[in-house]
C-alpha positions in Angstrom: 190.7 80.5 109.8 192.2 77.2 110.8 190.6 74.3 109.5 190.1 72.7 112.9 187.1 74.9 113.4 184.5 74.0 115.9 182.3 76.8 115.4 179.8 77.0 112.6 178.6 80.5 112.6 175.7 81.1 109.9 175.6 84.0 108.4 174.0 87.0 106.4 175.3 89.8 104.4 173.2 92.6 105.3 173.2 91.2 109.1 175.2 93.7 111.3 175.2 90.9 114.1 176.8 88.2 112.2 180.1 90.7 111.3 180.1 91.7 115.0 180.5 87.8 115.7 182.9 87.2 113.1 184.9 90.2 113.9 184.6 89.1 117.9 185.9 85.4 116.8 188.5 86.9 114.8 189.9 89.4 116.9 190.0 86.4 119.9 191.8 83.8 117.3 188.6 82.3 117.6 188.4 79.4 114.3 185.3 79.0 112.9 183.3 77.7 110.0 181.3 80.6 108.3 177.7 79.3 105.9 176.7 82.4 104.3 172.8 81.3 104.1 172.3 84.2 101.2 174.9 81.9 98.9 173.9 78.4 100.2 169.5 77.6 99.8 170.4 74.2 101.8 172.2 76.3 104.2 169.5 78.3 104.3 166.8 75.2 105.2 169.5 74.4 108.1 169.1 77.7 109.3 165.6 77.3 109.5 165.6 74.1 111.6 167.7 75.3 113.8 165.8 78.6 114.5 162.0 76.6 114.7 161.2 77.9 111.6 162.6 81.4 111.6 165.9 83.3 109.1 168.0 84.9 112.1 171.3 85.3 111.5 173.6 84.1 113.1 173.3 81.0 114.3 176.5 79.7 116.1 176.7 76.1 116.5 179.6 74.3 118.8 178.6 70.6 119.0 174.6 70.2 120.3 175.2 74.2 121.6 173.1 76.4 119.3 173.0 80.0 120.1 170.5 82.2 118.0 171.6 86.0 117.4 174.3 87.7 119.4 175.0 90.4 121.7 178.5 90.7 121.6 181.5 89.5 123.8 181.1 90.4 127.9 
Protein backbone atom coordinates (compact mmCIF):
# COMPACT_ATOMS: atom_id res chain seq x y z
CA UNK A 1 0.00 0.00 0.00
CA UNK A 2 1.26 3.42 -0.67
CA UNK A 3 2.29 5.39 2.16
CA UNK A 4 0.00 8.30 1.38
CA UNK A 5 -2.92 6.35 2.86
CA UNK A 6 -5.93 8.16 4.06
CA UNK A 7 -7.77 5.26 5.17
CA UNK A 8 -7.23 3.65 8.57
CA UNK A 9 -9.05 0.49 8.44
CA UNK A 10 -8.96 -1.49 12.01
CA UNK A 11 -8.86 -4.77 11.90
CA UNK A 12 -9.32 -8.45 13.29
CA UNK A 13 -7.99 -11.72 12.27
CA UNK A 14 -10.84 -13.91 12.69
CA UNK A 15 -13.22 -10.96 11.23
CA UNK A 16 -14.53 -12.12 7.77
CA UNK A 17 -15.67 -8.36 7.18
CA UNK A 18 -12.38 -6.73 7.72
CA UNK A 19 -10.64 -9.15 4.76
CA UNK A 20 -13.69 -8.31 2.60
CA UNK A 21 -12.76 -4.55 3.14
CA UNK A 22 -9.23 -4.96 2.65
CA UNK A 23 -9.60 -7.21 -0.32
CA UNK A 24 -12.37 -4.44 -1.73
CA UNK A 25 -9.60 -1.58 -1.09
CA UNK A 26 -7.13 -3.61 -2.65
CA UNK A 27 -8.72 -4.81 -5.58
CA UNK A 28 -9.86 -0.80 -6.20
CA UNK A 29 -6.01 0.46 -5.56
CA UNK A 30 -7.56 1.78 -2.71
CA UNK A 31 -4.31 2.80 0.00
CA UNK A 32 -4.91 2.39 3.36
CA UNK A 33 -3.51 2.15 6.77
CA UNK A 34 -4.35 -1.43 8.33
CA UNK A 35 -4.29 -1.57 12.83
CA UNK A 36 -4.62 -5.08 13.55
CA UNK A 37 -6.43 -4.50 17.15
CA UNK A 38 -5.55 -8.33 18.07
CA UNK A 39 -1.54 -7.18 17.75
CA UNK A 40 -1.88 -3.52 19.04
CA UNK A 41 -3.96 -3.30 23.06
CA UNK A 42 -3.76 0.70 22.41
CA UNK A 43 -5.16 -0.01 19.11
CA UNK A 44 -7.46 -1.90 20.59
CA UNK A 45 -8.70 1.15 23.31
CA UNK A 46 -9.02 3.27 19.90
CA UNK A 47 -11.25 0.84 18.66
CA UNK A 48 -13.25 1.11 21.52
CA UNK A 49 -13.73 4.83 21.49
CA UNK A 50 -14.56 4.92 18.32
CA UNK A 51 -17.33 2.22 18.51
CA UNK A 52 -19.02 3.81 22.05
CA UNK A 53 -17.54 1.20 23.86
CA UNK A 54 -17.97 -1.84 21.62
CA UNK A 55 -14.77 -4.42 19.65
CA UNK A 56 -16.37 -4.40 15.92
CA UNK A 57 -14.11 -4.77 13.49
CA UNK A 58 -13.55 -2.83 11.13
CA UNK A 59 -13.63 0.41 11.73
CA UNK A 60 -12.63 2.55 8.66
CA UNK A 61 -11.62 6.00 9.44
CA UNK A 62 -11.05 8.88 6.44
CA UNK A 63 -10.57 12.17 8.39
CA UNK A 64 -13.67 12.80 11.07
CA UNK A 65 -15.70 9.95 8.73
CA UNK A 66 -15.88 6.77 10.88
CA UNK A 67 -17.74 3.93 9.42
CA UNK A 68 -18.42 0.84 11.81
CA UNK A 69 -18.54 -2.71 10.02
CA UNK A 70 -19.02 -3.15 6.34
CA UNK A 71 -21.17 -4.48 3.79
CA UNK A 72 -19.22 -4.61 0.89
CA UNK A 73 -18.74 -2.35 -2.29
CA UNK A 74 -22.36 -1.31 -4.24
Amino acid sequence: MSSEATLTIYTHPDCPYSAAAKDDFDRQGIAYREIDVSQDPEAAKELERLTGGERITPVIVEGAQVIVGYMGVG
